[in-house]
C-alpha positions as CSV (number, residue, x, y, z in Angstrom):
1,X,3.0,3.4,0.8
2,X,1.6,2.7,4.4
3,X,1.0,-1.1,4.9
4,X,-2.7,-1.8,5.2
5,X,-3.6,-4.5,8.2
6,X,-6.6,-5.9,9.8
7,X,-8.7,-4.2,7.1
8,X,-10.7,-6.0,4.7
9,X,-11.3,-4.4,1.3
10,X,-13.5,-4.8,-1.4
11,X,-11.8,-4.3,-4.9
12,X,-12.7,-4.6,-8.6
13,X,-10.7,-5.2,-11.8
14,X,-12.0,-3.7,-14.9
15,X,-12.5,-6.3,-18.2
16,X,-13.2,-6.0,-21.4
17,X,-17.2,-6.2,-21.0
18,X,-16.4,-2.9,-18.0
19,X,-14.5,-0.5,-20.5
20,X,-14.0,-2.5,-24.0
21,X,-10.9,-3.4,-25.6
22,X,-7.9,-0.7,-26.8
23,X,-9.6,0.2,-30.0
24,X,-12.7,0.3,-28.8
25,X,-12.3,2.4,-25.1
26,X,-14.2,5.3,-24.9
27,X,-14.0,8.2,-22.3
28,X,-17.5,8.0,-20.9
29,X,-16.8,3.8,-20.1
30,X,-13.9,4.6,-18.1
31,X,-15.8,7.9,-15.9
32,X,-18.6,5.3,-15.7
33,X,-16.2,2.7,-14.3
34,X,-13.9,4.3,-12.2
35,X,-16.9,6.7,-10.6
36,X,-18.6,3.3,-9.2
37,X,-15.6,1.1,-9.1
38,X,-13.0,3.3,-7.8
39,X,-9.1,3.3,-10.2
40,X,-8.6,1.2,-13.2
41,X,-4.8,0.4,-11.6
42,X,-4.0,0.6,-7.8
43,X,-1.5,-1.1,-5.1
44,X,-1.3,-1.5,-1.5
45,X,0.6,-3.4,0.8
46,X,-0.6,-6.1,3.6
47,X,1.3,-6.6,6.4
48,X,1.2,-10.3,7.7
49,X,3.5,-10.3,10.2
50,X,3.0,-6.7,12.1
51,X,6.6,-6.2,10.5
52,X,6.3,-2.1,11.3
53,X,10.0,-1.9,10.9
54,X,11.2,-3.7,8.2
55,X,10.1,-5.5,5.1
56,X,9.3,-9.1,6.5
57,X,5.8,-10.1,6.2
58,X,4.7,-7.2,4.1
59,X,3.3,-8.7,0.5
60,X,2.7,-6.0,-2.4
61,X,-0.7,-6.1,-4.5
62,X,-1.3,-4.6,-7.6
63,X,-4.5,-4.3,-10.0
64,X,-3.5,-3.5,-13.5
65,X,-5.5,-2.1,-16.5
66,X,-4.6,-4.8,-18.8
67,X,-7.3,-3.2,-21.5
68,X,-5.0,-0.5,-22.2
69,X,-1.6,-2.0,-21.8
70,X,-1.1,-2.6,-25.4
71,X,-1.9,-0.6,-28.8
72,X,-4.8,1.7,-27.8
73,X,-6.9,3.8,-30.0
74,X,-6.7,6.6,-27.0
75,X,-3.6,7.2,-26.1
76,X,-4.1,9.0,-22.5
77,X,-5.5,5.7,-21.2
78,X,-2.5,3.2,-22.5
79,X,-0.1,6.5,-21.1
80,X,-1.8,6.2,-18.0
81,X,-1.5,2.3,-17.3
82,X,2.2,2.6,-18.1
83,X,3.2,5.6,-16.0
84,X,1.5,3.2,-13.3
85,X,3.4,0.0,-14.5
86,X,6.6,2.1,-14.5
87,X,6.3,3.3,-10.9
88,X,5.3,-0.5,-9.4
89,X,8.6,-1.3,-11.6
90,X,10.8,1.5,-9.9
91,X,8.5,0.3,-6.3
92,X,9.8,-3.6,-7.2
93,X,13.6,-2.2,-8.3
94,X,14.1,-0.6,-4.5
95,X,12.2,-3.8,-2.5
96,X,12.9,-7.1,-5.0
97,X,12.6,-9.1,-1.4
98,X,8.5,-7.6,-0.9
99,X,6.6,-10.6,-2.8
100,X,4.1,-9.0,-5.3
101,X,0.6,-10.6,-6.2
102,X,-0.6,-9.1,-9.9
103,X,-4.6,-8.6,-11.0
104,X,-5.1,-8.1,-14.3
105,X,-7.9,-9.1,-17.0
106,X,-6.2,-10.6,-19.4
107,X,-3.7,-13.5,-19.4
108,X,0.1,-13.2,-19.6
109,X,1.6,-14.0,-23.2
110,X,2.3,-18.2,-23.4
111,X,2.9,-20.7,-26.2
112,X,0.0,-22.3,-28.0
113,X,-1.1,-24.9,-26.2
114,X,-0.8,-24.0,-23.0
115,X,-4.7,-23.2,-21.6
116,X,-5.2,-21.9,-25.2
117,X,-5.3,-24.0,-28.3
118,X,-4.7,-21.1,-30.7
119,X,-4.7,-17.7,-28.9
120,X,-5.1,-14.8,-30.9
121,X,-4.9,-10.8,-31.5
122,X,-7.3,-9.3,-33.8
123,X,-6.7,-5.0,-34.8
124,X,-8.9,-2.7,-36.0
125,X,-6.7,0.2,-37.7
126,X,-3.9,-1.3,-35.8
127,X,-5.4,-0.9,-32.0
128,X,-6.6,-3.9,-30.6
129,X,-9.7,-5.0,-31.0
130,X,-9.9,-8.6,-29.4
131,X,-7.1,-10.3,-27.3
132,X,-6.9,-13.8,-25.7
133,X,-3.1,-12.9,-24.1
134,X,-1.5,-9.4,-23.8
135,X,1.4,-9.4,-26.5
136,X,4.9,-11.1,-25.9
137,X,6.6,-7.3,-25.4
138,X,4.1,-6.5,-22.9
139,X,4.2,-9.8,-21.0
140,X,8.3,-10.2,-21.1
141,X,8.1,-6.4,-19.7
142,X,5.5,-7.7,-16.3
143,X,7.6,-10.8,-15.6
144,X,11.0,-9.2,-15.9
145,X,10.5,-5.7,-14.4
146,X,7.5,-6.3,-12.4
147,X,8.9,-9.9,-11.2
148,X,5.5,-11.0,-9.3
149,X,5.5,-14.1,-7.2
150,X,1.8,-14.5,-8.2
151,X,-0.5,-13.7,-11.0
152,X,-4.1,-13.7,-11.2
153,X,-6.4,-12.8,-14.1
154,X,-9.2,-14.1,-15.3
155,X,-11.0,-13.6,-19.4
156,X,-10.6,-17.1,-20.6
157,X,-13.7,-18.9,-19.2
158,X,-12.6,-22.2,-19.2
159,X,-10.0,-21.2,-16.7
160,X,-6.2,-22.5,-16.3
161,X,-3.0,-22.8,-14.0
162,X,0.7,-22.3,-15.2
163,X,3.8,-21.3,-14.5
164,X,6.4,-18.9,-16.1
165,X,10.2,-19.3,-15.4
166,X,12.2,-16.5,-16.1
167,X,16.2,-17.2,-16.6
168,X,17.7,-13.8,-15.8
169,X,20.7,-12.5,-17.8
170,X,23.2,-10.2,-17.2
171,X,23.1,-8.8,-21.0
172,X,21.3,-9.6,-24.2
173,X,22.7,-6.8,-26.6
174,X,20.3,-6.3,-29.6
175,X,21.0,-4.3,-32.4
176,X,19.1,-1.5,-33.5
177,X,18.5,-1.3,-37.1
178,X,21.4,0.0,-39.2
179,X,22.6,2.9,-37.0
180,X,25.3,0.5,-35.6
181,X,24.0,1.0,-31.7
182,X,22.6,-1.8,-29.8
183,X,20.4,-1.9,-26.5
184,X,21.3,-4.0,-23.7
185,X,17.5,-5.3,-23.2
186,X,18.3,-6.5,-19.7
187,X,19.3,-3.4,-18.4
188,X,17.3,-1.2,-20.3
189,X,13.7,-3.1,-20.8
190,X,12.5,-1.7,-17.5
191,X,13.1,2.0,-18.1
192,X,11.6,2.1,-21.4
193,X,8.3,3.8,-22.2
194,X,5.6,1.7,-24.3
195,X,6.4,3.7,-27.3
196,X,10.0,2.6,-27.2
197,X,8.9,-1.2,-26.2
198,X,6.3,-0.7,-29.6
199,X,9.7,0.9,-31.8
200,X,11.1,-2.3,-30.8
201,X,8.9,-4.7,-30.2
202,X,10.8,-7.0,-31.8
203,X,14.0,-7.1,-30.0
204,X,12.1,-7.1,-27.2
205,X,10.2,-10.0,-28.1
206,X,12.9,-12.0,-28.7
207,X,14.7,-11.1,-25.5
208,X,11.4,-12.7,-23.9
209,X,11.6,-15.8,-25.7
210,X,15.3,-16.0,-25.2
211,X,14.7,-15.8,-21.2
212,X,10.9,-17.0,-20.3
213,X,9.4,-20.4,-20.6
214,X,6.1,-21.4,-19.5
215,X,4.7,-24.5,-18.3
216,X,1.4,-25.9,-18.0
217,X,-0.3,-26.3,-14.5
218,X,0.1,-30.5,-15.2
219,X,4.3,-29.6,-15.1
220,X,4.3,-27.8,-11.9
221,X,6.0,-30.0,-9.8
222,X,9.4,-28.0,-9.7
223,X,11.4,-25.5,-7.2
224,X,10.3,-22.2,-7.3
225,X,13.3,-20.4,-8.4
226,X,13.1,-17.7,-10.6
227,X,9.5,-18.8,-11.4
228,X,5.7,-17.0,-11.3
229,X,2.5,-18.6,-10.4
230,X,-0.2,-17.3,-13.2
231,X,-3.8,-18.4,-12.2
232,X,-6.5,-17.7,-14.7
233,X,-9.4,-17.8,-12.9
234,X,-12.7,-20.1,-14.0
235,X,-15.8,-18.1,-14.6
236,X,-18.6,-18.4,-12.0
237,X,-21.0,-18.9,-14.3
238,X,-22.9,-22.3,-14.3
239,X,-22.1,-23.0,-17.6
240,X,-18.5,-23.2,-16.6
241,X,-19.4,-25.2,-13.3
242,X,-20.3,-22.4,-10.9
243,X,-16.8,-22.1,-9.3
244,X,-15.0,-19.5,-7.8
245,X,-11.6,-18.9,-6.1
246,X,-10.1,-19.1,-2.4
247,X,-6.5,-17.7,-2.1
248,X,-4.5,-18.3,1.2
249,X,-1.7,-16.6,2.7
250,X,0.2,-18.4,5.6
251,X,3.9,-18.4,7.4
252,X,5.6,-21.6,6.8
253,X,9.0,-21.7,8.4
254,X,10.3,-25.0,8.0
255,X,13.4,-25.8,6.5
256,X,11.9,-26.7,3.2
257,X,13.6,-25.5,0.0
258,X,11.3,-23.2,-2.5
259,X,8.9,-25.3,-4.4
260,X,5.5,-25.2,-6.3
261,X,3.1,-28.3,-6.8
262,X,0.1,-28.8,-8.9
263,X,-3.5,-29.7,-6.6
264,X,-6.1,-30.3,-9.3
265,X,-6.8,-26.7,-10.9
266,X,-5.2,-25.3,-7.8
267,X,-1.6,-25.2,-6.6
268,X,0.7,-24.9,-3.4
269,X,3.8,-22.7,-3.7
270,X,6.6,-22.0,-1.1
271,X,9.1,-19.3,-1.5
272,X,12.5,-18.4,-0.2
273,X,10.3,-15.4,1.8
274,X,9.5,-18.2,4.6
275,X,5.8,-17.7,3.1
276,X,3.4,-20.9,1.6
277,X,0.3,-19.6,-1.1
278,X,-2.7,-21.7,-2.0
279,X,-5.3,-21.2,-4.4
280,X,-8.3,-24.1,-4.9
281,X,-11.1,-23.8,-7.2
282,X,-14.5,-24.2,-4.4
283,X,-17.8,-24.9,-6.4
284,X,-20.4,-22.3,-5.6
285,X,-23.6,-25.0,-6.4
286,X,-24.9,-26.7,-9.2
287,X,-26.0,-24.1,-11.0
288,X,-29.4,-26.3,-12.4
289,X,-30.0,-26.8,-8.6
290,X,-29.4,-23.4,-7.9
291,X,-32.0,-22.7,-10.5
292,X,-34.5,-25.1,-9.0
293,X,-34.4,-23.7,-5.5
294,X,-34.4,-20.2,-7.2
295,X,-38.5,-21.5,-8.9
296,X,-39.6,-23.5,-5.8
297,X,-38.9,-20.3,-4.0
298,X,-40.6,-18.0,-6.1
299,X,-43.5,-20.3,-6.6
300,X,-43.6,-20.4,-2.4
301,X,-43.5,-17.0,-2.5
302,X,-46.6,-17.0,-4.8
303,X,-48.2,-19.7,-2.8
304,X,-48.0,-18.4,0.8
305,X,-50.6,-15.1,-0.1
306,X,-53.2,-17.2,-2.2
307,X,-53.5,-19.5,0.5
308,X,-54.2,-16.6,2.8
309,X,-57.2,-16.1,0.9
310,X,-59.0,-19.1,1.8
């Protein structure tokens, strides 16, 4: 993959309103999607530091079809987002040391509580038909095969900032049923298909909760070892304060161990890469003000060509 620099691109992530949910997906949404919005999952690399020859400076994104990462009704588009979530895995296996910045819809799997009160999956002839997180198999899979630095997604309105912290494991043997094998989750998770993950989703499931944790953005004052970012993004609608998003890149090469600290519904985060990320929520405008410039203009508009006519 050739690093991209000095370009500026303008990219889109596909929701739930774009293409539906799993059980609801239909062919002519996703040609109508991807013919004005380009791929429903795409990477590219950035080069921040001209680093032509080696690996230094150059930071990995990723957009993601989170719609179709768990139980779809279709089964070509689920196929297709893992075939592309099991070549950024094999992409992340040969460069651990690139950093990697995630887009998806729809938030990571966390504990109640944390930015949801009571998340929830509803199915409709067991494909999904509403989620607030992407399922516990499917999340444990993105933060132990995928390990991003940084995750962005958006789909809960009210918007949030937390953290996950991944303790890694050199085995977690699970047994499989009554055949008397077991699977070594650890080393095997990350070359599985999604219809292995679904045969056992449960083992893999508790292999996530034996080796993720997640915090709430109020807890992350904390090194950065071994732990991810995950920034659901506030809507920009005014109802939800009119808000939107500024994400900075920039080289830090102080001595300073790897640490992440909460700024209001932002954060700052250094890594052992030498490299310091920001995100801060910037209000767009009052969205009744933006309303009432929106009239007066209008009614100026109105005004200028009657008064012509006297």
């Amino acid at each position: 993959m050739a690093p991209i620099s000095g370009s500026h691109a303008y990219l889109y992530l596909a929701g739930n309103h774009d293409i539906g949910y799993g059980g609801e997906t239909r062919a002519y949404q996703v040609n109508r999607y991807t013919n004005n919005f380009g791929p429903l999952n795409h990477d590219w690399m950035v080069d921040f530091h001209n680093a032509s020859q080696s690996s230094n400076g150059l930071h990995q994104f990723a957009i993601i079809n989170a719609m179709h990462l768990d139980k779809t009704r279709d089964e070509q588009f689920r196929n297709a987002t893992w075939q592309f979530l099991q070549q950024l895995a094999t992409q992340r296996s040969q460069h651990p040391e690139i950093p990697l910045a995630l887009f998806l819809h729809i938030p990571l799997n966390k504990p109640a509580g944390i930015c949801t009160t009571h998340p929830k999956t509803n199915y409709t002839d067991g494909f999904v038909k509403y989620q607030d997180y992407l399922s516990p198999a499917t999340s444990a899979y993105i933060l132990h095969c995928l390990a991003p630095t940084l995750v962005f997604n958006g789909h809960d309105h009210d918007g949030c900032l937390s953290a996950h912290k991944i303790r890694r494991t050199a085995s977690h043997p699970v047994a499989l049923g009554d055949s008397g094998n077991t699977l070594q989750i650890s080393d095997d998770l990350c070359r599985m298909n999604f219809t292995e993950i679904d045969t056992y989703q449960a083992e893999v499931e508790a292999f996530g909760e034996a080796t993720l944790s997640a915090v709430a953005g109020s807890d992350l004052t904390s090194t950065a070892d071994n732990l991810v970012a995950e920034v659901t993004v506030r809507s920009a609608m005014g109802a939800y304060g009119g808000v939107t998003g500024i994400f900075d890149i920039s080289r830090d090469d102080s001595s300073a161990g790897s640490h992440m600290r909460a700024l209001g519904r932002g954060f700052t985060l250094r890594t052992e890469h030498g490299y310091r990320y920001q995100y801060r929520e910037v209000r767009l405008g009052d969205h009744l003000i933006i309303r009432i410039l929106l009239v007066a203009n209008i009614l100026g508009a109105i005004a200028v060509p009657a008064a012509l006519l006297f």
